[in-house]
C-alpha positions as CSV (number, residue, x, y, z in Angstrom):
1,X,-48.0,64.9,136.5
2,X,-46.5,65.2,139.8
3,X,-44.0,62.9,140.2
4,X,-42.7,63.1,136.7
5,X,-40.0,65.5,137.4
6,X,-38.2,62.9,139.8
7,X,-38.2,60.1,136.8
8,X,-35.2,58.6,135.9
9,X,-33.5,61.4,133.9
10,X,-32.9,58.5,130.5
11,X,-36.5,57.8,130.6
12,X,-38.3,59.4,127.5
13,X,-41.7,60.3,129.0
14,X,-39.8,62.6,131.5
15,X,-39.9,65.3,129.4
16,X,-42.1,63.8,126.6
17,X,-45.6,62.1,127.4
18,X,-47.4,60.5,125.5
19,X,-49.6,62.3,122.3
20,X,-52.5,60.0,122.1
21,X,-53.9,62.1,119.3
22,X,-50.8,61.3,117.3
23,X,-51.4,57.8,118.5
24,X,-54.6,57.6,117.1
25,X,-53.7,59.0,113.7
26,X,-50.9,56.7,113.3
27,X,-52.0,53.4,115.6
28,X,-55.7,51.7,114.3
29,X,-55.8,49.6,117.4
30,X,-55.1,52.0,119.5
31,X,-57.3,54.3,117.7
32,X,-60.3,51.8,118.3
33,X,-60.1,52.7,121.9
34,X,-59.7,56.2,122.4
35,X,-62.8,58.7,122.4
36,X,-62.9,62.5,121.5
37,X,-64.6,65.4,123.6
38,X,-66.4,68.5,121.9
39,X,-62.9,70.5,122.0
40,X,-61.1,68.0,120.0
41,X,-59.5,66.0,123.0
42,X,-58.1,62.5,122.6
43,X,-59.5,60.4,125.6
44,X,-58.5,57.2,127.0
45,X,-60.4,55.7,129.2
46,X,-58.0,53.6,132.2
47,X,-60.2,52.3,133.6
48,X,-61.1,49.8,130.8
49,X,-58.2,46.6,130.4
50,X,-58.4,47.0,126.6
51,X,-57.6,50.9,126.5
52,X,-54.9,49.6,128.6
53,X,-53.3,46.6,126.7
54,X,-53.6,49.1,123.4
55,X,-51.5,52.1,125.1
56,X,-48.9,49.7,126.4
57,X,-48.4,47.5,123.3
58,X,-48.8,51.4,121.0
59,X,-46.2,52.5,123.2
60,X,-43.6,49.8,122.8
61,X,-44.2,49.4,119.0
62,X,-43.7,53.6,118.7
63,X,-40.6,54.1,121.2
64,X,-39.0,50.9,121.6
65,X,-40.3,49.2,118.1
66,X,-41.2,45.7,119.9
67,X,-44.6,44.0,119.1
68,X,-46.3,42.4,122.1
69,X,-49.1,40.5,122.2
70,X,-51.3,40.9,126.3
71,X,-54.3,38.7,127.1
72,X,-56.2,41.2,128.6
73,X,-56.9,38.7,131.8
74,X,-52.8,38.9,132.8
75,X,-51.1,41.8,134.2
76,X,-50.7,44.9,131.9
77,X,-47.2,46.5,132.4
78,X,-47.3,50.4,132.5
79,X,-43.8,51.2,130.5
80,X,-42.6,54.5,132.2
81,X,-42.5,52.5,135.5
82,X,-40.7,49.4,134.2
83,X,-38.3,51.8,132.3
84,X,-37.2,53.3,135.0
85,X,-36.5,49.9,136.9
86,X,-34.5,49.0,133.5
87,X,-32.5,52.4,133.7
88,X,-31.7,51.6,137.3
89,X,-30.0,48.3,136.4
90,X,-28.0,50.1,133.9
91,X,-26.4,52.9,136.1
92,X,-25.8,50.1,138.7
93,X,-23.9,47.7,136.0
94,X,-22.8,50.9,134.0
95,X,-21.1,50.2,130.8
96,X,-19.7,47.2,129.8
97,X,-18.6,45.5,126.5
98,X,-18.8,41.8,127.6
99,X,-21.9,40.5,127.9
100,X,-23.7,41.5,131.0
101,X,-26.7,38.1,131.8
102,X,-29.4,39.1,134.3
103,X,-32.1,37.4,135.7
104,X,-36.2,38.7,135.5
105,X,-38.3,36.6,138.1
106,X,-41.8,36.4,137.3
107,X,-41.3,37.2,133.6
108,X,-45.1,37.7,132.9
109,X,-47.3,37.2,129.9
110,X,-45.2,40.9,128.7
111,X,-41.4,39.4,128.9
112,X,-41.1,43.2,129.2
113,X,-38.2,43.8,130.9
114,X,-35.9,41.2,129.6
115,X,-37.6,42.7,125.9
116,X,-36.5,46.5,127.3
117,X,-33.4,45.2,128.3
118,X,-32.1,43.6,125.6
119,X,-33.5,46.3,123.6
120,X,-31.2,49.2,125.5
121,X,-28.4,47.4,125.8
122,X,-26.9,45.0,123.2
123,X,-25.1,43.3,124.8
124,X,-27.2,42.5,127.8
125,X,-29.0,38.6,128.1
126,X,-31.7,37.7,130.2
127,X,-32.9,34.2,131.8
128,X,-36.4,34.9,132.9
129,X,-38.3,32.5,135.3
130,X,-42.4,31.9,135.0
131,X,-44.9,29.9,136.7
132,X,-48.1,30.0,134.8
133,X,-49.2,28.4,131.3
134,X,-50.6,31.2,129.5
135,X,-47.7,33.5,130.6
136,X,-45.3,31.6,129.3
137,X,-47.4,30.7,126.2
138,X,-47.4,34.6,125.5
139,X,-44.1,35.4,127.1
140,X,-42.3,32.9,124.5
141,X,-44.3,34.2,121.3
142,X,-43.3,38.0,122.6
143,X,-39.7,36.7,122.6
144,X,-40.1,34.7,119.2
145,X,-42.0,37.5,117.9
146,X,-38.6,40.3,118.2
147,X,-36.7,38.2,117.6
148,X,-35.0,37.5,121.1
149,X,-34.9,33.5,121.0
150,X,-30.7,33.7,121.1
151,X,-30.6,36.3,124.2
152,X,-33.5,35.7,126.1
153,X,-34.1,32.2,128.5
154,X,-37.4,31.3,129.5
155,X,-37.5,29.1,132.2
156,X,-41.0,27.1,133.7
157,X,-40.9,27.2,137.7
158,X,-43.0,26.1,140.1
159,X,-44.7,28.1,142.8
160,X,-42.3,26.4,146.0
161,X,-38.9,27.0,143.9
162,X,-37.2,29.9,145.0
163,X,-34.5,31.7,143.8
164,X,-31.7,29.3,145.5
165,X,-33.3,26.8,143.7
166,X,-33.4,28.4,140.4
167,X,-29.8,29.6,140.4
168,X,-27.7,26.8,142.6
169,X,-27.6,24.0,140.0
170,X,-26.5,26.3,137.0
171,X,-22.7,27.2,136.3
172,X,-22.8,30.6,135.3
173,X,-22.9,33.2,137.7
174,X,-24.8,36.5,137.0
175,X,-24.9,40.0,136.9
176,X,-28.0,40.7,138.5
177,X,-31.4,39.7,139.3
178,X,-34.8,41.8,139.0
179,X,-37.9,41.1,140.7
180,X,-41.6,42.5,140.6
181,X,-43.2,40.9,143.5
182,X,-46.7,40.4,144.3
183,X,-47.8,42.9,146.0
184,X,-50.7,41.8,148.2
185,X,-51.1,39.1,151.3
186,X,-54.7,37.6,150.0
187,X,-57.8,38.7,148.4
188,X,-59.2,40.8,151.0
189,X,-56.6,43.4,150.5
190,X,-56.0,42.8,146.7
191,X,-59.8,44.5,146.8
192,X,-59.0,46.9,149.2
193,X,-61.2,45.7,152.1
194,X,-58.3,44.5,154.6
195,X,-55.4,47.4,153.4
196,X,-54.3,50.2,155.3
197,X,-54.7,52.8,152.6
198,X,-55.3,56.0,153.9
199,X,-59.0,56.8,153.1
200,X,-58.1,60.7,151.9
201,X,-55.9,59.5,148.8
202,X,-57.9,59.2,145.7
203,X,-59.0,56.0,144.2
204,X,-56.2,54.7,141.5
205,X,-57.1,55.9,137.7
206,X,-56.3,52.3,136.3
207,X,-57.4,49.4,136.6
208,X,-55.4,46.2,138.2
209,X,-56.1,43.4,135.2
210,X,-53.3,40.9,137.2
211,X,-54.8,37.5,138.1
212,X,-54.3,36.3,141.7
213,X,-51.1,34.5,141.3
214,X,-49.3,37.6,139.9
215,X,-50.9,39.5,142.3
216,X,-51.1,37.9,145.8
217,X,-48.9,35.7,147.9
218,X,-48.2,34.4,150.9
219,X,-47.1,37.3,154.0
220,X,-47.1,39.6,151.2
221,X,-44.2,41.4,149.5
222,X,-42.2,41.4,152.6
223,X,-42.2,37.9,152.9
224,X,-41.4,37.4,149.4
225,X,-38.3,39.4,149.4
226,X,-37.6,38.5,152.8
227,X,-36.9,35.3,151.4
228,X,-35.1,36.8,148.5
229,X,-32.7,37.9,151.4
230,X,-32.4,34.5,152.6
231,X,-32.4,32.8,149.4
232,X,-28.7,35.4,148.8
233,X,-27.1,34.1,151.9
234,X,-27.3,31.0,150.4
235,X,-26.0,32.0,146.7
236,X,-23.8,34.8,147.7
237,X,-21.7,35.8,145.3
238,X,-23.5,34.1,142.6
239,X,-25.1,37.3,141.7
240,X,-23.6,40.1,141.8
241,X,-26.3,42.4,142.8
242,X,-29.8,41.6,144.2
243,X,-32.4,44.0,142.8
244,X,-36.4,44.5,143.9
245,X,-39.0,46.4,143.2
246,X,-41.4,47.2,146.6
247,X,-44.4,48.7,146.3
248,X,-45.3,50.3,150.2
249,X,-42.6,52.4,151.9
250,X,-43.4,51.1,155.0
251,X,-42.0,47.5,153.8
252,X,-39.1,49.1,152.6
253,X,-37.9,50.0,156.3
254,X,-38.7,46.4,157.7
255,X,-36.5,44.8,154.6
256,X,-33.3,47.4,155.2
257,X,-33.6,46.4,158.6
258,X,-33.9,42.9,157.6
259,X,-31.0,43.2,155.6
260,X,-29.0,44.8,158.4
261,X,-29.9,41.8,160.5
262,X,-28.2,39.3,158.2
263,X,-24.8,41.7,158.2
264,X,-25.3,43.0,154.5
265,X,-23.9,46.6,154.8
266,X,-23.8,47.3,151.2
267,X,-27.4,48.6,150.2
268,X,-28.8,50.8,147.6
269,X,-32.2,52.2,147.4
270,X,-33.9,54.7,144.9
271,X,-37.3,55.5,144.0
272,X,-39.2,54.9,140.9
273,X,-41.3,57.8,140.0
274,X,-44.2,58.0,137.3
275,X,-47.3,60.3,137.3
276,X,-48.6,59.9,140.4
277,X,-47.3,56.8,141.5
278,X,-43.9,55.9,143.2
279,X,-42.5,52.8,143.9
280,X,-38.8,52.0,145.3
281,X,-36.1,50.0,144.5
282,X,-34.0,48.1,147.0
283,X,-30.5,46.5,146.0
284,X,-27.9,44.6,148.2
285,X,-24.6,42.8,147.1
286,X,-21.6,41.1,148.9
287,X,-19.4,42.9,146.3
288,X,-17.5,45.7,148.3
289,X,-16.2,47.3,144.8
290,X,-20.4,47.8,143.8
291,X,-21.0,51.6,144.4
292,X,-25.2,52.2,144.0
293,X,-26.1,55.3,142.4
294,X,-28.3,58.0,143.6
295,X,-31.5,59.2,142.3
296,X,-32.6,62.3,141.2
297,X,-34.6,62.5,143.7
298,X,-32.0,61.7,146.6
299,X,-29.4,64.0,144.8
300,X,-32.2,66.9,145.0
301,X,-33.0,65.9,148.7
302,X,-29.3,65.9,149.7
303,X,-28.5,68.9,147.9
304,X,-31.1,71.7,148.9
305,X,-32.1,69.6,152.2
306,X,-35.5,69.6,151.0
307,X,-38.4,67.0,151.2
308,X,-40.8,66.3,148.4
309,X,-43.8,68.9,148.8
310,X,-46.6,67.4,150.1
311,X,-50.0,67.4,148.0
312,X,-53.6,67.2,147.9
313,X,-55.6,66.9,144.7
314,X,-58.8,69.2,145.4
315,X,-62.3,66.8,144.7
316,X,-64.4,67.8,142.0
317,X,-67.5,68.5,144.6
318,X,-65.3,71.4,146.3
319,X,-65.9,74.2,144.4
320,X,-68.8,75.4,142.1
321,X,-66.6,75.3,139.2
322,X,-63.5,73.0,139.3
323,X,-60.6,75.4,138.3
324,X,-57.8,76.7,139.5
325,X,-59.5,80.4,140.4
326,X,-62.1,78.8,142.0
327,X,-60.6,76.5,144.6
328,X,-58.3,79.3,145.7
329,X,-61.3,81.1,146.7
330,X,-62.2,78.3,149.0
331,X,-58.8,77.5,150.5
332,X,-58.8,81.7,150.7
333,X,-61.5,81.4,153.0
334,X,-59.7,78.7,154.8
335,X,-56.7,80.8,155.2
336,X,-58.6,83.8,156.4
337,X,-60.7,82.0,159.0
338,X,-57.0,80.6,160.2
339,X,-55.5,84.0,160.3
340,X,-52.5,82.4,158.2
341,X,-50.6,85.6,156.6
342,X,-50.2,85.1,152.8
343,X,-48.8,87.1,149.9
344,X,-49.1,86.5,146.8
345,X,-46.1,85.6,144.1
346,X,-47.7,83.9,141.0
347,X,-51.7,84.4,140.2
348,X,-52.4,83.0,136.4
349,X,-55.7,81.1,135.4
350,X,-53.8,77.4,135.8
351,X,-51.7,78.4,138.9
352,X,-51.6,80.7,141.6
353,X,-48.8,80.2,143.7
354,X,-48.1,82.2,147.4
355,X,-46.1,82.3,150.5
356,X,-47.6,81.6,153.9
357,X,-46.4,82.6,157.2
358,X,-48.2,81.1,160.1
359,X,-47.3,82.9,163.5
360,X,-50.2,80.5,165.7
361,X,-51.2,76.9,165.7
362,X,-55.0,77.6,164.9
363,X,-55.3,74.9,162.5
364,X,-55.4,71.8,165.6
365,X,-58.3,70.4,167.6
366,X,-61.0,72.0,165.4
367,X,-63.7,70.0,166.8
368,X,-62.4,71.0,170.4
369,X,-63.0,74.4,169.1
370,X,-66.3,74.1,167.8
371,X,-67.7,72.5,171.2
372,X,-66.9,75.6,172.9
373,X,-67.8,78.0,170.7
374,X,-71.5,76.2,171.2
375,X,-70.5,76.0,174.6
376,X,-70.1,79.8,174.7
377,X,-73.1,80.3,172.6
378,X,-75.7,78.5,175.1
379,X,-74.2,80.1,177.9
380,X,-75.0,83.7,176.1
381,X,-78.2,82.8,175.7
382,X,-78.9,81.8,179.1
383,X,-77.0,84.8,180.0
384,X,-79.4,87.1,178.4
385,X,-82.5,85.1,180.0
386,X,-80.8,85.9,183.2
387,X,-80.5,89.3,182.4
388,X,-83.7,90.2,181.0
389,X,-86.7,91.3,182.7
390,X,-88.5,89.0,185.2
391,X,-92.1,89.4,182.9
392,X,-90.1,88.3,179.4
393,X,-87.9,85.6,181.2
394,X,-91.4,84.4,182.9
395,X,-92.6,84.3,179.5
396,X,-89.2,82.8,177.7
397,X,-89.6,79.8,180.5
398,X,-93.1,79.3,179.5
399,X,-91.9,78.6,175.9
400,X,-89.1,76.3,177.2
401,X,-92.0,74.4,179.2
402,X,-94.0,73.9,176.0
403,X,-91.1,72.8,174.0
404,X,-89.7,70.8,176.3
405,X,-93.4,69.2,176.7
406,X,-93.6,68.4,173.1
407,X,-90.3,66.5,173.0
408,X,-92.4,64.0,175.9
409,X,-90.5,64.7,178.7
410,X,-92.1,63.0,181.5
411,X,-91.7,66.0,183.9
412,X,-93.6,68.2,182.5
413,X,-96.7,66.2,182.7
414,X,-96.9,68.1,186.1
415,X,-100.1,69.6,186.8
416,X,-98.5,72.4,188.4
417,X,-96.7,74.4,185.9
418,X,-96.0,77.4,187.8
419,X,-93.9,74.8,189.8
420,X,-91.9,73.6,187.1
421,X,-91.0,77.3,186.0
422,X,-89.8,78.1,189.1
423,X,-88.0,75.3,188.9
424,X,-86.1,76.3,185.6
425,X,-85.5,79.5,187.0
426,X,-83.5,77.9,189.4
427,X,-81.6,75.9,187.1
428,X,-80.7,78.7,185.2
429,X,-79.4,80.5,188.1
430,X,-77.2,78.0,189.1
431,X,-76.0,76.9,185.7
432,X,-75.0,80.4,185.1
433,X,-73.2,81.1,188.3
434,X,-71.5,78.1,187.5
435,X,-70.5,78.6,184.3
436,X,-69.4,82.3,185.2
437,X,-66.6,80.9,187.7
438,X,-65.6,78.6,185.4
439,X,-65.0,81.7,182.4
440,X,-63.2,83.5,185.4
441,X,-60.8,80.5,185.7
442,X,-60.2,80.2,182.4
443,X,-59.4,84.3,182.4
444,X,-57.1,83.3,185.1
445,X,-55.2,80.9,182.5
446,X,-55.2,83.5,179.9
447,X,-53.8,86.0,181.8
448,X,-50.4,83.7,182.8
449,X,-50.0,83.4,179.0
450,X,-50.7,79.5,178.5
451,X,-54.0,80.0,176.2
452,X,-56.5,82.6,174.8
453,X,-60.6,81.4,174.9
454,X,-62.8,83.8,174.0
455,X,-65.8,84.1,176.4
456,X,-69.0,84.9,175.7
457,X,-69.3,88.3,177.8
458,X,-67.2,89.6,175.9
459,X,-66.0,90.3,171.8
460,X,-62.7,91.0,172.9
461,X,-59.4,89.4,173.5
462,X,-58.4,88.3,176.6
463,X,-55.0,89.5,176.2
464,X,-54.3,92.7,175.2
465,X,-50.9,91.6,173.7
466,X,-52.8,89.4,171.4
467,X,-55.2,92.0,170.3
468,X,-52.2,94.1,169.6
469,X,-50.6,91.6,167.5
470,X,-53.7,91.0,165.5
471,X,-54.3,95.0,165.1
472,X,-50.9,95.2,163.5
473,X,-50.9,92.3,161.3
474,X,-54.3,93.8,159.5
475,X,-53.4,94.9,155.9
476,X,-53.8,98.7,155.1
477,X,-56.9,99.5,153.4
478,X,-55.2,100.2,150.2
479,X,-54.8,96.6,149.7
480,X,-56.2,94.0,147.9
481,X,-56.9,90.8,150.2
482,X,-58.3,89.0,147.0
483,X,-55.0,88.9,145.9
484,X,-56.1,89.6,142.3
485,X,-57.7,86.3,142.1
486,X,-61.5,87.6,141.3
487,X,-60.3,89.1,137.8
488,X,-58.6,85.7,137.2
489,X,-62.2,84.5,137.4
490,X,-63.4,86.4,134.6
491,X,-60.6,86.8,132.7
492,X,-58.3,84.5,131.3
493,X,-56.0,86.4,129.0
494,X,-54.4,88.8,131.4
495,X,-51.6,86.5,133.5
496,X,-49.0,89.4,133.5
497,X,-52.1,91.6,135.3
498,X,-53.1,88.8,137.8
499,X,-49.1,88.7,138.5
500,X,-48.8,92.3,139.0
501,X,-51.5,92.6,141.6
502,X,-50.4,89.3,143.7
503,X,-47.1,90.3,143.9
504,X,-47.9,93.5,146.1
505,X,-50.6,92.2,148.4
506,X,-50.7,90.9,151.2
507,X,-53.5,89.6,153.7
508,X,-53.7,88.1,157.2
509,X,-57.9,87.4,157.2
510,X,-60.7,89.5,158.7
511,X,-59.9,90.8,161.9
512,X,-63.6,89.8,162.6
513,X,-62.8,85.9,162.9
514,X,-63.6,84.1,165.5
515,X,-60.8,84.2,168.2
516,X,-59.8,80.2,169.0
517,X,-57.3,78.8,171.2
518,X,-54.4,79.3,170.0
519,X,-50.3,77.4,170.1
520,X,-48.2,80.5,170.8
521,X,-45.3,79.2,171.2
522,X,-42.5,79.9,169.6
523,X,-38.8,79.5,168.8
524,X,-35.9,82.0,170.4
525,X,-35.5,83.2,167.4
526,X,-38.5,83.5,164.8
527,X,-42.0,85.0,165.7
528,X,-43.6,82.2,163.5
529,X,-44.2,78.5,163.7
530,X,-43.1,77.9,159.8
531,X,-42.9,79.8,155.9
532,X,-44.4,77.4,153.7
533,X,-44.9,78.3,149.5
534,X,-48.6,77.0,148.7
535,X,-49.3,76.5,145.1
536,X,-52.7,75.9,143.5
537,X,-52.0,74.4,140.0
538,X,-53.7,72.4,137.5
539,X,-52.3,69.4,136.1
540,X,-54.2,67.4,133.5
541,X,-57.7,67.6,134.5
542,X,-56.8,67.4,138.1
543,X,-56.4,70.7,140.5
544,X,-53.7,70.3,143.0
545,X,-53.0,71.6,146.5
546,X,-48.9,71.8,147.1
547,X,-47.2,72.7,150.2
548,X,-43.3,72.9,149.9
549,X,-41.4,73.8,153.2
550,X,-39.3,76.9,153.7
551,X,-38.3,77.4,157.3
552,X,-39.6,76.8,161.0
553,X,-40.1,75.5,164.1
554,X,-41.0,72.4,163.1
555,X,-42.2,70.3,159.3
556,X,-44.5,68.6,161.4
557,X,-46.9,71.2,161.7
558,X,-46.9,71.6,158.3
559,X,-48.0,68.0,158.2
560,X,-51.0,69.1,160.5
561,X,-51.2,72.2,158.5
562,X,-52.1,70.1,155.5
563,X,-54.1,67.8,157.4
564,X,-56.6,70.4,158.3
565,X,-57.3,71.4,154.6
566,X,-57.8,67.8,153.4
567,X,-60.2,67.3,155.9
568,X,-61.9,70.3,155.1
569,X,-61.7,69.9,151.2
570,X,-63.7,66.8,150.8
């Protein structure tokens, strides 16, 4: 999973995921819900809400040793993700021997985080607020049920009461206070009709089983914490630290800028990483003497000065055979057409794994590109019917005449054909000599060094400093431009081999691409835009496109970089 090396580094299924098979073996209910493919695989399907509710309530009964009971209608808590939020609270309070009392709003039908809570830390209580019936009707037998009657307070609200109104008439003040808002504004973009979500990420794996209170409110999680903020103002030092969870990045901007607004310097933020999702938590306090941890993945960011890598998982409809080999062939292609330098470090059958160097920006305005390459190829055409002999061109313009007849063009109802090819003639004539002055102009802005467009008259390079460039970035012919990667086809006991070859090759594509206009600009001190690693890996049943950043001009042409192969691999 991708994100799992950046979970909290307490939570078990960091290192440790879940064996469904032993699951199965040792769990009946969950059993009931898993399926098995011809290898022996154990399967769970999450897409359906019971395979769900089964792995949640199999997972808390095996690591944590509480029994829940989900309606299958109410939201289903995922328990890596709600861990981490737990773990989060702890390293904020840190160790204490008195009692530590926090507050969980919107408890839900799971009680799961005052349940977690109290479960890690013994000497932790919880008062949890809840709106609905049948959440607290479930939240108060899952209570009852481990146990937790004596350190766990559930509280009915209703939906106008706020946190000021929860907290202002009680004596004690707390710890902390946890929050899982909902997440959308209304229905619209609960179904994903009215959202912003960018069209080239892949639909979610799970289903959402919430129900449209626990899922959508007014303004949308901004407004909900916004008024969070407003309700702390009020309560101050009441609680010690305010705790979230938000759920879009972009919100989490607008509410450190919120909080900024109001004068509350004192803010902590860290990310909640699981599989492929990540959510972020935001914390503020009037304390002075609270100090907010850093995340793993901050520390890492800090540290090396890097950024997450960015990733693509490769569709299933890319390749002929979705594997690891196989979709490097295609991005190889890719590469080759861009004239993007690679060598190869790492070539097994689950991941192949290379360094790029790209000298040029040949990866923008594709479609700008295609236009004139068609451009150019019309104008070669009419070129050569210039060119050709007066007998075959009288002839070609016949042909034109009859096709352009049968597409019904009204001119060419003409009695007088010999008219009308004269009058293509013409039209040729001038459309050439046009189009020849306007190739000179463009040689005239190749030759000051501002571009490079290949014209049709001829297969060359404009600039012969570009052609030399090109000649001596080809690979010798001792080389291997495959990289190794066609035996990793056929063979998948021979990793060492695969490694052997990659690590000596190197390739820059077929000097027989198609020139484009190219970005050749460059810093004072590098002769490349950016070095990026690219790795091809599988993970789970998924194959995955990574791009981590080395050096270069600039991280946003990476961005770009990437941008060009997802909207080519679709």
């Amino acid at each position: 999973m991708a994100l799992n090396k950046f979970m909290h580094p307490r939570n078990i299924y960091k290192k440790k995921r879940p064996n469904f098979k032993e699951l199965a073996i040792k769990y009946p209910d969950f059993r009931s819900v898993v399926t098995q493919d011809l290898t022996g695989k154990v399967i769970l399907d999450f897409k359906s809400p019971e395979a769900l509710r089964a792995l949640t309530c199999t997972l808390l009964k095996d690591d944590f040793g509480l029994d829940v009971e989900l309606p299958l209608d109410r939201l289903i808590p995922t328990v890596p993700l709600r861990l981490n939020y737990i773990l989060w609270i702890q390293d904020i309070v840190g160790k204490r021997e008195e009692n530590v009392i926090g507050l969980d709003i919107g408890a839900g039908a799971s009680c799961i985080y005052p349940l977690l809570g109290c479960k890690l830390c013994p000497t932790w209580k919880f008062i949890c607020s809840e709106i609905e019936e049948e959440n607290i009707h479930f939240a108060k037998k899952n209570i009852n049920g481990n146990g937790m009657e004596g350190r766990i307070e559930l509280v009915q609200t209703s939906s106008t009461d706020g946190l000021f109104e929860l907290l202002n008439n009680r004596k004690e003040s707390l710890d902390f206070c946890m929050c899982n808002p909902p997440f959308y504004a209304d229905s619209l973009e609960a179904q994903g009709i009215s959202n912003c979500r960018n069209l080239d990420r892949p639909e979610p794996k799970s289903i959402n089983t919430g129900n449209e209170q626990e899922c959508i409110v007014k303004g949308g999680e901004f407004e909900y914490i916004k008024k969070m903020i407003g309700d702390s103002l009020k309560l101050n030092n009441k609680v010690r630290v305010y705790t979230t969870m938000v759920g879009r990045k972009s919100d989490l901007g607008r509410l450190r800028a919120e909080l900024k607004k109001n004068n509350i310097s004192n803010i902590g933020e860290t990310e909640f990483c699981q599989g492929r999702t990540m959510r972020w938590g935001l914390a503020w306090t009037f304390d002075d003497t609270v100090v907010f941890p850093k995340s793993e993945f901050q520390v890492k960011k800090k540290s090396t000065g890097d950024k997450p890598p960015l990733t693509h998982i490769i569709p299933t409809g890319v390749c002929k055979e979705y594997n690891v080999p196989m979709a490097w062939v295609k991005i190889k292609g890719m590469l080759d057409e861009l004239q993007v330098h690679h060598k190869g470090v790492k070539a097994t059958t689950t991941e192949i794994t290379l360094n790029l160097t790209a000298k040029e920006n040949t990866w923008s305005h594709q479609r700008k590109k295609k236009r004139q390459q068609m451009r150019a190829k019309l104008f070669e055409e009419k070129r050569k019917h210039y060119e050709s002999p007066s007998k075959d061109r009288q002839v070609d313009d016949l042909r034109v005449v009859e096709h352009n007849q049968s597409e019904g063009m009204e001119e060419l109802m003409e009695d007088n054909q010999e008219a009308l090819v004269r009058k293509r003639k013409l039209e040729f004539e001038d459309e050439y000599r046009n189009e020849k002055a306007r190739r000179m102009d463009d040689n005239d802005v190749v030759s000051s060094g501002k571009s490079h467009i290949k014209g049709p008259e001829s297969l060359e390079p404009a600039s012969a400093e570009y052609d030399a460039q090109l000649t001596n970035a080809q690979p010798s012919s001792s080389n291997n431009p495959d990289m190794g990667i066609s035996s990793a086809v056929k063979t998948e006991n021979r990793p060492n081999e695969l490694v052997g070859k990659s690590a000596e090759t190197e390739s820059t594509g077929p000097k027989e691409a198609v020139p484009v206009t190219v970005n050749t600009a460059k810093t004072e001190d590098k002769d490349f835009l950016f070095k990026t690693k690219l790795s091809i890996k599988q993970v789970q049943e998924d194959v995955v496109m990574e791009l981590v950043y080395i050096e270069g001009q600039s991280r946003e042409l990476m961005h770009q970089f990437m941008q060009y192969f997802k909207n080519r691999l679709k």
